[in-house]
C-alpha positions in Angstrom: 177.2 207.3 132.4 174.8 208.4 129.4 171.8 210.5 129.6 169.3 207.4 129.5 171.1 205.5 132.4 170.6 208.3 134.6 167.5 207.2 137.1 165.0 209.8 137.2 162.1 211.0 138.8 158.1 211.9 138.3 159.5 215.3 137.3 162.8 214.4 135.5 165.0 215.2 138.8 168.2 212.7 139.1 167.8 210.4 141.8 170.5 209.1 143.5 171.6 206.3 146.4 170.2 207.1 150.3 168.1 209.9 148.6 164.6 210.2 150.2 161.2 210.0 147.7 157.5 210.7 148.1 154.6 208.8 146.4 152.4 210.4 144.3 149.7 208.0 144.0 148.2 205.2 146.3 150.3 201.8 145.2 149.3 198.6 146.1 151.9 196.3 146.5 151.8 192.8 145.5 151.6 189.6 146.8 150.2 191.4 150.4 147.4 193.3 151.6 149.5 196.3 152.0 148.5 199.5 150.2 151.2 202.3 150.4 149.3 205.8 150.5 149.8 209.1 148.3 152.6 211.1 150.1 154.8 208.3 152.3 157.9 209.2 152.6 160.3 206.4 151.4 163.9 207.1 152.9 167.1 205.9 151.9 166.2 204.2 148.6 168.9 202.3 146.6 169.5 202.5 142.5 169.3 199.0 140.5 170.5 198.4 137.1 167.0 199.6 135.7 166.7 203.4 135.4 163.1 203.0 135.6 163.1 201.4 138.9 164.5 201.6 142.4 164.9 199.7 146.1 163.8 200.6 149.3 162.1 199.5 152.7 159.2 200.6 154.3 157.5 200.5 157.8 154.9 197.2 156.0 157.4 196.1 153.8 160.6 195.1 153.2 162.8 194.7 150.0 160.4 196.7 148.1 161.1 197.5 144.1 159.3 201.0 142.9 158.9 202.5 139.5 160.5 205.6 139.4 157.3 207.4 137.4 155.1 207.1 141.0 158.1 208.8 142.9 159.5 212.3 143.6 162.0 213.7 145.3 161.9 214.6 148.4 
């Protein structure tokens, strides 16, 4: 695994599967009325093919893809 397929963090640390991130900015999340607040904690996230992005659920929604630049680790 090279350097750039690494999935990183806000702050360049390496994220990896079931790890636990915090929002650093208030997100609204489309298609709903939901908007997720600065400082959830989002648990158990899973890694997709795009270094720049990641999976997780939270307590409003379900099946939810974040950008890795609005997340750090927890």
């Amino acid at each position: 695994m090279s350097d750039e397929d690494i999935t990183r963090d806000c702050n360049g640390a390496a994220l990896q599967d079931g790890d636990s991130v915090t929002l650093i900015k208030d997100l609204k999340v489309k298609g709903t009325s939901e908007t997720l607040k600065r400082g959830t904690l989002v648990k158990a996230i899973r890694l997709t093919g795009d270094p720049a992005q990641v999976e997780c659920n939270t307590k409003q929604v379900k099946g939810l893809v974040l950008r890795t630049e609005f997340l750090k680790k927890a």
